[in-house]
C-alpha positions as CSV (number, residue, x, y, z in Angstrom):
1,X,-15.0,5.4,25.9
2,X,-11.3,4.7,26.7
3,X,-8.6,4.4,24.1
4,X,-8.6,0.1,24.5
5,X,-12.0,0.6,23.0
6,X,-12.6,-2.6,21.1
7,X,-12.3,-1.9,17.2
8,X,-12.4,-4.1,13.8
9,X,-9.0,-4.3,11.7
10,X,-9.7,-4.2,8.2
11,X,-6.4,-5.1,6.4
12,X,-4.9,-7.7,4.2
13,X,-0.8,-7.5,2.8
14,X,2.3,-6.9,4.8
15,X,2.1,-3.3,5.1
16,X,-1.5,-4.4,6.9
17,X,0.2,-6.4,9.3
18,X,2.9,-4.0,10.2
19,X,0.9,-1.7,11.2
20,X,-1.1,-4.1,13.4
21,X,1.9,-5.1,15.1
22,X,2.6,-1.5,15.6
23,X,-0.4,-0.8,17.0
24,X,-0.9,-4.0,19.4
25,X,2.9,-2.6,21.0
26,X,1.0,0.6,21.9
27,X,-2.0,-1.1,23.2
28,X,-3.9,-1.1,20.8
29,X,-5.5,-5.1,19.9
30,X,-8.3,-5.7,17.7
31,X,-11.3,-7.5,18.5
32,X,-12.0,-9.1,15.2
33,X,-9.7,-8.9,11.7
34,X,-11.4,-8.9,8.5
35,X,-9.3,-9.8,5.8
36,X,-8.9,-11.1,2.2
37,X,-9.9,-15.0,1.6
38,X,-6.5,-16.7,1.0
39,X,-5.0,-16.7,-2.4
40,X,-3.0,-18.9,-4.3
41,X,1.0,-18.4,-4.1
42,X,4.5,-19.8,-5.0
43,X,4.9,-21.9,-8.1
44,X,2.3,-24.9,-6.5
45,X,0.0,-22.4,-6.1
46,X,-0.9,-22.9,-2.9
47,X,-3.8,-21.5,-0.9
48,X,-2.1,-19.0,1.3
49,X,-3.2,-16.5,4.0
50,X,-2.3,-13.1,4.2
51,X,0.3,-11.5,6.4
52,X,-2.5,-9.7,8.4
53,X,-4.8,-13.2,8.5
54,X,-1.8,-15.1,9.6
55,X,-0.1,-12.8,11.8
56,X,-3.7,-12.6,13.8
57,X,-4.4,-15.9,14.0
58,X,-0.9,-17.0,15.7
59,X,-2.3,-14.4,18.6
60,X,-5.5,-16.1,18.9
61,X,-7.5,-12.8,17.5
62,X,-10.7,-13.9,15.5
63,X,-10.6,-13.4,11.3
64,X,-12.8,-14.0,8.8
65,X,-12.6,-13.6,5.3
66,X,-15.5,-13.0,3.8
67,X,-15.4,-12.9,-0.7
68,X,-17.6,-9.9,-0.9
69,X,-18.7,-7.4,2.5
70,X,-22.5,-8.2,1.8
71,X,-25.4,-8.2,4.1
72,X,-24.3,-11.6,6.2
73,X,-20.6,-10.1,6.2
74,X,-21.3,-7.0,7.5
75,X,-23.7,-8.8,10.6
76,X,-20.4,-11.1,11.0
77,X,-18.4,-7.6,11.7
78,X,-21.6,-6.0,13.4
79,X,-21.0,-8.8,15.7
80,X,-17.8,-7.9,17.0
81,X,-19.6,-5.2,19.0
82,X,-16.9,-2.2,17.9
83,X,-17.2,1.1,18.2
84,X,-14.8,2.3,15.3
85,X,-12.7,0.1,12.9
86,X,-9.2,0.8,11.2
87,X,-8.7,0.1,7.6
88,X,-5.4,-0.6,5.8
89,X,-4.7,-1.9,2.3
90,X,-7.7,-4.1,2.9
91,X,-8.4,-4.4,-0.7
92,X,-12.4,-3.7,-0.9
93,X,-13.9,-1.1,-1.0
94,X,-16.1,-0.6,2.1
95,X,-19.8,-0.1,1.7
96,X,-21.7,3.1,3.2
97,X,-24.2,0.6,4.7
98,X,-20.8,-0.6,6.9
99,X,-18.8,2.3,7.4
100,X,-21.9,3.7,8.9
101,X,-22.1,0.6,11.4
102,X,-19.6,2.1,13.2
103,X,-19.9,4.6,16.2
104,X,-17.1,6.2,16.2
105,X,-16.8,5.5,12.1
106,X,-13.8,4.0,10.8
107,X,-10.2,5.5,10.2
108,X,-8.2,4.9,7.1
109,X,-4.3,4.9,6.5
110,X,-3.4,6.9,3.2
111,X,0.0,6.8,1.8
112,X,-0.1,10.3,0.5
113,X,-0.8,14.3,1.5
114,X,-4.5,14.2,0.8
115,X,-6.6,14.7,-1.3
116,X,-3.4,14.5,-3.4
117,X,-3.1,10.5,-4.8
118,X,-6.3,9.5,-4.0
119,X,-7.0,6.2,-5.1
120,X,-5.1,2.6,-5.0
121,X,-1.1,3.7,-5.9
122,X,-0.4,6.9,-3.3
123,X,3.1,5.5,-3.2
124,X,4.0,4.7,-6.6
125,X,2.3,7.7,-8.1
126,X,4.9,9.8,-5.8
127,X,7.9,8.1,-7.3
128,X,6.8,7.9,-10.6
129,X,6.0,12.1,-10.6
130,X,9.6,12.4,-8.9
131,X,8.0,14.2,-6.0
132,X,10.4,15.5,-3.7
133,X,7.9,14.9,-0.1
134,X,4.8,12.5,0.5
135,X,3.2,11.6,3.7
136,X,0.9,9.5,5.3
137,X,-3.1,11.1,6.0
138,X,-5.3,9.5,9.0
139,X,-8.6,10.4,7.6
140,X,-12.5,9.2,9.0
141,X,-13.7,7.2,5.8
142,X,-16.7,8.5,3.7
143,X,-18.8,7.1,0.5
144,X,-16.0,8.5,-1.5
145,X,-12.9,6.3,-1.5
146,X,-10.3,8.7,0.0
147,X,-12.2,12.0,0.2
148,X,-13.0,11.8,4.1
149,X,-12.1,14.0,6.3
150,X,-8.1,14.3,7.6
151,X,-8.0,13.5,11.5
152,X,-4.2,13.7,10.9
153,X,-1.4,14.6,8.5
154,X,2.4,14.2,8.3
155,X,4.9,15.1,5.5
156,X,7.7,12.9,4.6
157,X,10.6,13.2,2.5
158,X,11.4,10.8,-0.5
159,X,15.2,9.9,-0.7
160,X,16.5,10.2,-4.3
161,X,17.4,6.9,-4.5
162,X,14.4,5.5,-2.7
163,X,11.7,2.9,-4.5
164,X,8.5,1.5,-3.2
165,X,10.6,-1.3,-1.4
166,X,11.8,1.3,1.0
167,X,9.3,4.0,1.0
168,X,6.1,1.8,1.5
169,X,7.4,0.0,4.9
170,X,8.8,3.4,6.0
171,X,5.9,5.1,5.8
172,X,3.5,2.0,7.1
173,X,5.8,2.8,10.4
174,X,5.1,6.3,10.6
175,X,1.1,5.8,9.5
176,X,0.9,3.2,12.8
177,X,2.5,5.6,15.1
178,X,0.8,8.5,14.1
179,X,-2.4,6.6,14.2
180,X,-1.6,5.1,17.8
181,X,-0.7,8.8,19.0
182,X,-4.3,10.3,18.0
183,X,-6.2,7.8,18.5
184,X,-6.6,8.4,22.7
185,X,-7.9,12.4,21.6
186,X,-9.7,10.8,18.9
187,X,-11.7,8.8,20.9
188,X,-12.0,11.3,23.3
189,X,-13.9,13.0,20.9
190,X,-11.1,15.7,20.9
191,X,-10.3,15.8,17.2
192,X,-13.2,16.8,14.7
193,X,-11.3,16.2,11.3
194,X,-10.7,18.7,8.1
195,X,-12.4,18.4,5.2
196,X,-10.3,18.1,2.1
197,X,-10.2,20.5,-0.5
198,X,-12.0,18.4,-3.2
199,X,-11.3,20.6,-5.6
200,X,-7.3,19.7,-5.5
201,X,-7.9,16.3,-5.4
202,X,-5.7,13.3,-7.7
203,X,-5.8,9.9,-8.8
204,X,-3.9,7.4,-8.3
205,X,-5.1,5.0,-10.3
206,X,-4.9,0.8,-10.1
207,X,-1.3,-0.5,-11.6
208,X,-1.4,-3.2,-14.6
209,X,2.3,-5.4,-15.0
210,X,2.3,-3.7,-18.9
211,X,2.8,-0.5,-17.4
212,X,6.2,-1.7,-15.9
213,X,7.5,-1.5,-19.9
214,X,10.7,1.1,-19.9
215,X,12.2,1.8,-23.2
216,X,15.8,2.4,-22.8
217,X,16.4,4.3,-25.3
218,X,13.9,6.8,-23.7
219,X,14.0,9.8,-21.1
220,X,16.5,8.6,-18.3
221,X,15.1,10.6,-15.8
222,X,11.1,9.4,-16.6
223,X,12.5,5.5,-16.3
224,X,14.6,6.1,-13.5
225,X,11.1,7.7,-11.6
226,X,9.1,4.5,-13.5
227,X,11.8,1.7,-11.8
228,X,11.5,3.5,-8.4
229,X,8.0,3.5,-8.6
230,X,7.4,0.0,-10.3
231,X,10.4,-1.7,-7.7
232,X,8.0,-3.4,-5.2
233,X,5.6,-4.4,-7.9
234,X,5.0,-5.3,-11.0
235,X,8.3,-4.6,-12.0
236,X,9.9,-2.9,-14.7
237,X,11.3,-4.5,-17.9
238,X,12.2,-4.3,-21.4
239,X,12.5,-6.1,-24.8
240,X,15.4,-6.6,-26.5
241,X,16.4,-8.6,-29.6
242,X,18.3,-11.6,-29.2
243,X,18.3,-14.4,-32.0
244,X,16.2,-12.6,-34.8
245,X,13.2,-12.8,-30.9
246,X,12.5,-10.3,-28.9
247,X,13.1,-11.3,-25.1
248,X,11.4,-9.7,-22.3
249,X,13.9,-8.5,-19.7
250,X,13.3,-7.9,-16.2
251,X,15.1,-5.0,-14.5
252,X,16.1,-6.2,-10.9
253,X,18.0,-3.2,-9.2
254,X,19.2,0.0,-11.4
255,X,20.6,3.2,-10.9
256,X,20.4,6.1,-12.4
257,X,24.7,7.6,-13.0
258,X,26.3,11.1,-12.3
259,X,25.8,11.9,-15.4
260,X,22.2,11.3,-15.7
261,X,21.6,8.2,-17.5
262,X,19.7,5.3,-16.4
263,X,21.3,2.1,-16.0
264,X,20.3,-1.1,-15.5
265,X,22.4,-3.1,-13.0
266,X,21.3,-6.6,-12.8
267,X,19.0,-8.0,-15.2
268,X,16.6,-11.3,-15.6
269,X,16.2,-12.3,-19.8
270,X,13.5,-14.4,-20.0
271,X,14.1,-17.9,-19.6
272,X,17.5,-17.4,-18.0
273,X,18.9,-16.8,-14.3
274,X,20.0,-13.3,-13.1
275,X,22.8,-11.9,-14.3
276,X,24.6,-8.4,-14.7
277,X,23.1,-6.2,-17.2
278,X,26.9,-5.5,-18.5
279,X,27.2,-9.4,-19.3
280,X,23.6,-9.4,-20.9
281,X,24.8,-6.3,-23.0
282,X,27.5,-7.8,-24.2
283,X,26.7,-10.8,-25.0
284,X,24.4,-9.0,-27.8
């Protein structure tokens, strides 16, 4: 086998699609994309494709879309006649029945230095612990979500001031080229894989919008960690009293001062536009 083997792209949000793109510039084009069945988005709630589901289908590259990977599904993907697949922030967790379909198995993108963060929020459960370094693991998916073995690893450090809406895309670039330059030896069957240290192993576990909630009042240095982590989504917020109410207040960009406090920058009350926090202070 060569490295333009023909392989099956499991993938679904932008990150997803970034990294496709990455990969098709170094030669590396799917044969089918399996994605998640369009959702509804915007205010109309319109049924909308993903970024990976769209992006493939302006390059004529087959998808489907399939609501759960079941017997039919996995014939579907079967079909394709792949050798190994590639599975980023698909959103499902992949059967044993189809990862062992595969050849040459199927390699996963992980936002994290495995096993540390295993689980669905690598990236946010970095900023949230104020980790200094992450990184991005290539690993050969097992039964075990994230507990495969590591065909690759590279450290990365976190900026102080960086969220999720900087971190995430910057390390979806350095996942797809690490992924495009192992892939050849891969293949080759020149790289075996590590097995993780299970013992050492984290979770990171699924985020819910209530755990955006930030009390000002509280540790500067645990919200300042909870808006980095929280920037991309859900958001962070607060409630404050205005009018005998409380109103729910959405934190749009913050900073955290020279002297160590964390301060909200511009704000969004509920029910009102965006405004400075400053203004929304005073205004009591």
């Amino acid at each position: 086998m060569t490295m333009k083997d023909s392989f099956v792209y499991f993938g679904t949000p932008y990150v997803a699609r970034d990294t496709l793109l990455r990969l098709a510039e170094r030669g590396f084009a799917p044969s089918l994309v399996v994605s998640s069945p369009d959702a509804p988005r915007g205010r109309g709630l319109v049924l909308t494709p993903s970024e990976t589901k769209a992006w493939a289908l302006e390059r004529g590259i087959p998808v489907i879309t399939p609501e759960k990977l079941d017997e039919d599904a996995i014939e579907a993907i079967q079909g394709a006649g792949a050798s190994y697949g590639i599975c980023v922030a698909y959103g499902k967790i992949l059967p044993e029945s189809l990862i062992g379909a595969f050849p040459k198995g199927i390699l996963n993108i992980h936002y994290s230095l495995l096993p540390k963060y295993r689980g669905a929020s690598p990236v946010e459960s970095a900023l949230l612990a104020g980790d200094a370094v992450t990184g991005v693991a290539i690993q050969k998916m097992a039964r075990e979500m994230d507990a495969g073995d590591v065909i690759a690893m590279r450290e990365v450090a976190i900026e102080p001031a960086e969220t999720t809406r900087e971190l995430r895309p910057r390390l979806a670039a350095i996942g797809a080229n690490l992924l495009a330059d192992i892939l050849p030896d891969y293949l080759a069957g020149k790289i075996r894989g590590t097995e993780q240290d299970h013992a050492q192993a984290t979770r990171a576990r699924k985020i819910q919008k209530a755990d955006g909630e930030l009390h000002l009042a509280g540790d500067a240095r645990e919200n300042w960690n909870k808006y980095r982590a929280y920037a991309e989504s859900p958001g962070t917020f607060f409630f404050a009293e205005r009018g005998g109410k409380l109103v729910r207040v959405k934190i749009m960009t913050a900073a955290l001062t020279p002297a160590g406090e964390f301060a909200p920058l511009r704000v969004v009350p509920e029910g009102r536009k965006e405004m400075d926090y400053a203004d929304f202070a005073r205004a009591g």
